[in-house]
C-alpha positions in Angstrom: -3.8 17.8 -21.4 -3.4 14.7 -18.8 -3.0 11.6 -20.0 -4.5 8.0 -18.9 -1.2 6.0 -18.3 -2.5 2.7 -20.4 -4.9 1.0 -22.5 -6.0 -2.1 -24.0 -8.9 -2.2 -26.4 -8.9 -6.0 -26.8 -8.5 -7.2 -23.1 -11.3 -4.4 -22.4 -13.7 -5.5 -24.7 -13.4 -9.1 -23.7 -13.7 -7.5 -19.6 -16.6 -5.6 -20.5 -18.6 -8.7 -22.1 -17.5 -10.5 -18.7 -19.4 -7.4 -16.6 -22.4 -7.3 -19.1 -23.1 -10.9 -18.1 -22.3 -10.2 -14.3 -19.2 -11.9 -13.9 -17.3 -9.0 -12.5 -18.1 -8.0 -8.6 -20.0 -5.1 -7.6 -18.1 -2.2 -6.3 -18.3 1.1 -4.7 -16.1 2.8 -7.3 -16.9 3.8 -11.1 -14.7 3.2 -14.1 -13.3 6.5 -14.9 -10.7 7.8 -16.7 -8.2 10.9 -16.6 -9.4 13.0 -19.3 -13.5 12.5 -17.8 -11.6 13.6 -14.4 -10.1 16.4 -16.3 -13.1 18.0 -17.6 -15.0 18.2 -14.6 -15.5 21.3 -12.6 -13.9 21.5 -9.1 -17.4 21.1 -7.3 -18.0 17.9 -9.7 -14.5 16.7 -8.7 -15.1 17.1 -5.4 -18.6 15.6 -5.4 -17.2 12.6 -7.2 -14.1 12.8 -4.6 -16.8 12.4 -1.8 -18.8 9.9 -3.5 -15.6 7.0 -3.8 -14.5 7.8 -0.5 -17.2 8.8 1.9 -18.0 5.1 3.0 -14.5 4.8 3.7 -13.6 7.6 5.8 -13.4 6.2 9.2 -10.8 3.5 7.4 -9.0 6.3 5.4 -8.5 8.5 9.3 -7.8 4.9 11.2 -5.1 3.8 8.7 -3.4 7.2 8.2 -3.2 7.7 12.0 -1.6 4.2 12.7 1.2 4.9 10.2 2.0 8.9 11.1 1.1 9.8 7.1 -1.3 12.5 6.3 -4.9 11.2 5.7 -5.3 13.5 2.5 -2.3 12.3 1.0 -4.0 9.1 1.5 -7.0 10.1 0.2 -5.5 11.8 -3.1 -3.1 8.9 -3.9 -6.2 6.5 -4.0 -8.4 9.7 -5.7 -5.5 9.7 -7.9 -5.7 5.7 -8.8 -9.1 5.3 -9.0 -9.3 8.2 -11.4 -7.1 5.9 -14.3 -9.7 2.8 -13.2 -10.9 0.9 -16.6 -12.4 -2.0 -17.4 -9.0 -3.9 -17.6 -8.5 -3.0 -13.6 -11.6 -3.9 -13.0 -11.1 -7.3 -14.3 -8.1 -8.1 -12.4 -10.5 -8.3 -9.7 -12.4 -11.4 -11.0 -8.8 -13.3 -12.0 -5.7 -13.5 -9.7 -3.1 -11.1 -10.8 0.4 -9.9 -10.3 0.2 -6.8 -11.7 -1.7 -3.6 -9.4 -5.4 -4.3 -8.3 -8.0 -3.0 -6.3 -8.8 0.6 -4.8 -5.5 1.8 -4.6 -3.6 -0.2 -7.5 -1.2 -1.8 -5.6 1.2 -4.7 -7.3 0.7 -7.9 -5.6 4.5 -8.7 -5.5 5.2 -5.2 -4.2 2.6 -5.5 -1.6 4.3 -9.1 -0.1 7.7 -7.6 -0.4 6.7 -4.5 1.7 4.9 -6.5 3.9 1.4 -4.2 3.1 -1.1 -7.3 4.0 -1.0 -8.8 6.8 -0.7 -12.5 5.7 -0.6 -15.5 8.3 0.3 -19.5 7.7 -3.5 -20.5 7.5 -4.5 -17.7 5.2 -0.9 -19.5 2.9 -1.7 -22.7 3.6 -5.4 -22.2 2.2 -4.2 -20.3 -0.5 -1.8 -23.4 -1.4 -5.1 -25.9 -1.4 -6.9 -23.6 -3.4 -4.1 -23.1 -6.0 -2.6 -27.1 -5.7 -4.6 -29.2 -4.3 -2.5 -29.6 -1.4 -1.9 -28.5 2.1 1.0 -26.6 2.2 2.6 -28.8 5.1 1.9 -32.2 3.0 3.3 -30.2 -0.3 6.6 -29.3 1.8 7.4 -33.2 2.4 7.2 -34.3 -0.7 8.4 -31.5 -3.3 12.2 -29.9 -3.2 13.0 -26.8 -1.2 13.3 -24.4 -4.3 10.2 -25.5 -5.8 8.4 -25.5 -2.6 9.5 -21.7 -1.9 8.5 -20.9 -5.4 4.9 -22.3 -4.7 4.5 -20.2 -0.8 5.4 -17.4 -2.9 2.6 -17.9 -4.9 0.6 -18.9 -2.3 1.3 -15.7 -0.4 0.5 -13.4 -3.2 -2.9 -14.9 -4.0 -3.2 -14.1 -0.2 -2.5 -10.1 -0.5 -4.1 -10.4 -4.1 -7.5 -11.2 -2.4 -6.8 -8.2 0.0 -6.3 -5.5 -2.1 -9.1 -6.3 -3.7 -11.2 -5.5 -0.7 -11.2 -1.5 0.1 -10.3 -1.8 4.0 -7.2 -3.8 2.8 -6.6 -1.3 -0.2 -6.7 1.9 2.0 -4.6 0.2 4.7 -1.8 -1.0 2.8 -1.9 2.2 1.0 -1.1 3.9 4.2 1.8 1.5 4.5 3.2 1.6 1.4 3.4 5.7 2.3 4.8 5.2 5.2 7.6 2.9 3.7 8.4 5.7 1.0 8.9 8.3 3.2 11.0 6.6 4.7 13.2 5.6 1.7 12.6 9.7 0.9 14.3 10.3 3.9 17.3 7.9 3.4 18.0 9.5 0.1 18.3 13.0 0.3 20.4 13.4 -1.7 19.4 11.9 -5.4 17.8 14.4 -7.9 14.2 13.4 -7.4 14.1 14.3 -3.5 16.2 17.3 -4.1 14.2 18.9 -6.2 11.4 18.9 -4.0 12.8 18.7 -0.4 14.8 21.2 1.5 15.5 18.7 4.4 13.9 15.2 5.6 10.1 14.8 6.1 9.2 15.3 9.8 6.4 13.2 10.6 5.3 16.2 13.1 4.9 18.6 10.4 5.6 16.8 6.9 4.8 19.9 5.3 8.0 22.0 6.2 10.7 20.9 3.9 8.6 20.9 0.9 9.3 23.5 -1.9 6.6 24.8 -3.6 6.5 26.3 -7.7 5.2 29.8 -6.1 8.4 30.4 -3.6 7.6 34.4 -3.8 4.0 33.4 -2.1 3.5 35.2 1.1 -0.6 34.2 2.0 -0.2 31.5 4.6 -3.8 29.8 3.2 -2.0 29.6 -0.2 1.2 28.3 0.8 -0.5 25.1 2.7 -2.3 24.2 -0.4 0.5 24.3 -3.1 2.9 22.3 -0.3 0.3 20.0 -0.5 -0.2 19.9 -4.1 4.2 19.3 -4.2 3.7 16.7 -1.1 1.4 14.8 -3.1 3.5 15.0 -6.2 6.6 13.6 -4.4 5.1 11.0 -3.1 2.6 9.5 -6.1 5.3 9.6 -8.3 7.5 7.0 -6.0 4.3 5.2 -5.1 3.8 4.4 -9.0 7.9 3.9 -9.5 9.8 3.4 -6.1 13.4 3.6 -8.3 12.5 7.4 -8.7 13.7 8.0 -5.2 17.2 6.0 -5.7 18.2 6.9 -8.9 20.9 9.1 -9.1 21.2 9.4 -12.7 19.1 11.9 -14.6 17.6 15.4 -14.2 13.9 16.0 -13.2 14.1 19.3 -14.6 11.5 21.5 -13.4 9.8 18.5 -11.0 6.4 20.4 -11.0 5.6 20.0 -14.8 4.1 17.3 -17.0 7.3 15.7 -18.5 7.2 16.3 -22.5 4.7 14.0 -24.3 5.5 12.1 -27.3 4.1 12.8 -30.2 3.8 11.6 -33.8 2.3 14.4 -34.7 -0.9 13.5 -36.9 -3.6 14.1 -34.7 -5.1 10.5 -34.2 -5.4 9.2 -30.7 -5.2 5.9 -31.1 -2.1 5.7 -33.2 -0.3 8.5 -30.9 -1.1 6.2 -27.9 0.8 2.8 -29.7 3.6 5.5 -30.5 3.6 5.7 -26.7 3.2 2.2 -26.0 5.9 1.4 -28.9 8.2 4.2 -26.9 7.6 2.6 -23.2 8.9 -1.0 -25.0 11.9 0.7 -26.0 12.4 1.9 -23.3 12.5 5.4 -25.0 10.7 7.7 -23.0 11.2 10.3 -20.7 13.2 9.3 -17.5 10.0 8.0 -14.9 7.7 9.4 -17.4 4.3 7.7 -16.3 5.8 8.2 -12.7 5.9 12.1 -12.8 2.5 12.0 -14.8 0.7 10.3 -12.2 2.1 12.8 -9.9 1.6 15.6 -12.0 -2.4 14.5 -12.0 -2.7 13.8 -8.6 -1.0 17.7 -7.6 -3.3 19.3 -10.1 -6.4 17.1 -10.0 -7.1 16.1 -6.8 -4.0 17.5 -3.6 -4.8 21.3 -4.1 -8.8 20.4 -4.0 -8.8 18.4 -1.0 -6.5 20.9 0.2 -8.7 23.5 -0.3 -12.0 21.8 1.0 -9.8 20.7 4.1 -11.1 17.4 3.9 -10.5 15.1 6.9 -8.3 18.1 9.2 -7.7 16.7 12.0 -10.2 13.7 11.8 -12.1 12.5 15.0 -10.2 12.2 18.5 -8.3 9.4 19.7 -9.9 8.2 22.2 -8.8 7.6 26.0 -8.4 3.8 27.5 -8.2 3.4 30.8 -5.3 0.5 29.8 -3.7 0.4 26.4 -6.2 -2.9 24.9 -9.2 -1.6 26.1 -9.6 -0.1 22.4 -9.4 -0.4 19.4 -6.2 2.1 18.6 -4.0 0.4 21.8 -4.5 -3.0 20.0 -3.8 -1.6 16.6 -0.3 -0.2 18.3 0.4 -3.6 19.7 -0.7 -5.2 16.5 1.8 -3.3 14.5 4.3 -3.9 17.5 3.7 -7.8 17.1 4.3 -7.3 13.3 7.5 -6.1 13.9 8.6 -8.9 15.8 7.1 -11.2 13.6 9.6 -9.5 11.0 12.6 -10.2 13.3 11.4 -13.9 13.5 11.4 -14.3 10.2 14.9 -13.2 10.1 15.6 -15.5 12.8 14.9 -18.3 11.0 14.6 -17.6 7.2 15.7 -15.5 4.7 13.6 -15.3 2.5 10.3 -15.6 4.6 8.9 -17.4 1.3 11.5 -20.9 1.5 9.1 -21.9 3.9 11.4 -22.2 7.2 9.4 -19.3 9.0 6.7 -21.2 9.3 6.9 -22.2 13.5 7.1 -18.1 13.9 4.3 -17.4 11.4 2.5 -19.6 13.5 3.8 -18.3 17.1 2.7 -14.9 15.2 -0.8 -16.0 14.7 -1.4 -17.7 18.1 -0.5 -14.2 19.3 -2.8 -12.4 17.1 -5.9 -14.0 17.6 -4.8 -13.6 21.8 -4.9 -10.1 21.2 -7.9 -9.7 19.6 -9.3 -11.2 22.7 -7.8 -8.8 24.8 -10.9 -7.9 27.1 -9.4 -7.0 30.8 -6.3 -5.8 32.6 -5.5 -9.6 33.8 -5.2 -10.4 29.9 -3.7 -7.7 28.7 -0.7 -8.7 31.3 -0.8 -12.3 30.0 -0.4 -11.3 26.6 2.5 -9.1 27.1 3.9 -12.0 29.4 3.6 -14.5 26.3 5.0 -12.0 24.1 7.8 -11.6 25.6 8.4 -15.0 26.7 7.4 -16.3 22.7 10.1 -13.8 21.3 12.9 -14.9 23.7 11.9 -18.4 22.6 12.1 -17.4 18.8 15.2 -15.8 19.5 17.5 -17.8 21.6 16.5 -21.0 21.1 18.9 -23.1 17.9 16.5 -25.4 16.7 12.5 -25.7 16.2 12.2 -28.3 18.2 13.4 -26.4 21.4 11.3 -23.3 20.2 8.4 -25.6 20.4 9.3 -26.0 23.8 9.8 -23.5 25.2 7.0 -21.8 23.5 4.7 -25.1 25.4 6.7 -23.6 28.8 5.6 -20.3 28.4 2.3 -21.5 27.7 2.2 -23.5 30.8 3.5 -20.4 33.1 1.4 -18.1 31.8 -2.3 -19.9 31.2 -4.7 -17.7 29.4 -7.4 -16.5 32.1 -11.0 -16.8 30.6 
């Protein structure tokens, strides 16, 4: 039998008064757990499938298409997490957390480190007011550098905390966060995890032609697509719940595509076998990625080979033509992520780590651009903006102080003046 990966009976009795007297937010999604999942038929799987998702669909396709990752890998991984959902998850939503929130169960620090939320200097320095008192500006005069880095940090994860917790920032950095482990997949080929699944890198193109299946002798095309999914999906849930799985060179996954052994005291009582567990995980005595492979494990079995099956969201809706690349939505997405990218290589410019604070004259160059963008609404701006982009970076870049960023930046701004 599948297991639920944790519980807590205190923390969810004390949760569950907190919803009875309507303290919690209302969601789309249901509490649920693995062994309810479990139980179902595939057509009540599948009905419940539709029923989290459905009013996200057009996110699920948008984000899955901006990254290259296949929208029902998306899909399963967040099937797959809202399928271990409990009270205790659900209250995380009402009080800020570090640990994984929201509708894909994301960790907060993970998701800042990543970069999975797109988090600018107002949305910190609010965060910083809200938290201290304080803007984050008058905070930075007064307080020490390593104590004002500590508190942006903070500052920054109450940022992405707020946007996991919505769906549309849930499904997108989902879609990132699969996008950045495929990538560290294909940087290590080589360790025992990857090779037992891979016969060669992921290729964006056709993700599904390295993947080895647990039915190699298979020869029906239909049947072949499904179980590479089902493996697909297994790869990739198990890093997305325990990144180390893809670097660790050090043990032996065995047979990848089975339910590591579960410990067992033997004596038949849930409860107490689930503290043995708990007692085991503290030790540090379990099986190597244990809960790792058993999220995997789940989402291959439960939900991959379903959605496989069904073919929910093949090939998803068009893209659709622009007569110039802002004119909609998807050539300002690419620009967007195109601007984030530089944004990283400012940040590098000027601090490392982004959270001591000294990126704050490119967060800011970053979110003077952004909102531009957005506004993007004829040929004659679009030119501007790539005229200020290119002119802000080489300013970011080349300049050795933040005065002389400022400007130049004020130069550029002066050259190029935003037509109305």
């Amino acid at each position: 039998m599948l297991r639920s990966y944790s519980s807590s009976l205190f923390f969810g009795a004390v949760l569950l008064a907190c919803a009875i007297a309507g303290a919690l937010p209302a969601r789309a999604w249901d509490l649920m757990d693995v062994d309810t999942i479990e139980a179902m038929s595939d057509a009540d799987r599948f009905a419940w499938s539709r029923k989290q998702l459905d009013p996200y669909q057009q996110q699920v396709l948008e984000s899955a298409r901006r990254h290259n990752v296949p929208p029902r890998l998306l899909a399963t991984i967040i099937l797959n997490e809202l399928a271990d959902y409990g009270v205790k998850d659900k209250g995380q939503e009402v009080a800020f957390s570090e640990g994984s929130v929201g509708m894909a169960q994301i960790n907060v620090k993970r998701a800042v480190d990543h970069q999975l939320v797109d988090i600018s200097t107002r949305e910190v320095d609010a965060a910083w007011r809200e938290r201290y008192g304080l803007s984050l500006l008058d905070t930075l005069k007064w307080f020490v550098p390593s104590y004002a880095s500590e508190q942006m940090r903070d500052a920054m994860e109450l940022v992405a905390w707020k946007k996991l917790n919505t769906p549309e920032g849930a499904i997108e950095a989902a879609a990132r966060e699969i996008d950045w482990i495929i990538n560290q997949i294909n940087a290590n080929l080589d360790k025992p995890w990857t090779k037992s699944l891979l016969n060669g890198p992921i290729d964006r193109a056709d993700p599904l032609a390295a993947i080895r299946t647990d039915a190699p002798d298979e020869r029906d095309p239909e049947a072949i697509r499904i179980n590479k999914e089902r493996a697909l999906a297994l790869l990739i849930v198990a890093a997305y719940n325990s990144d180390d799985i893809i670097t660790n060179g050090n043990w032996n996954p065995g047979n990848p595509f089975e339910q590591p052994p579960e410990p067992k005291l033997g004596i038949g009582i849930e409860k107490l076998e689930d503290a043995y567990k708990a007692y085991l995980r503290l030790k540090g005595a379990l099986p190597p990625f244990y809960n790792a492979r058993t999220h995997g494990v789940n989402a291959k079995d439960l939900f991959a080979g379903l959605l496989a099956h069904e073919r929910l969201y093949d090939g998803g809706p068009p893209a659709r033509k622009s007569p110039y690349r802002f004119a909609s939505r998807e050539g300002k997405d690419a620009m967007y992520e195109k601007l984030g990218l530089l944004a990283k290589q400012w940040d590098e410019r000027w601090c490392t780590p982004v959270s001591s604070g000294c990126g704050l004259l490119p967060h800011q160059t970053y979110d003077s651009l952004q909102a531009q963008l957005w506004a993007v609404g004829s040929i004659q701006q679009a030119q501007i903006w790539e005229r200020r982009l290119h002119g802000y970076h080489r300013c970011v870049m080349e300049k050795s102080s933040p005065e002389e960023v400022g400007r130049c930046i004020a130069d550029v701004d002066a050259k190029y003046p935003w037509p109305e």
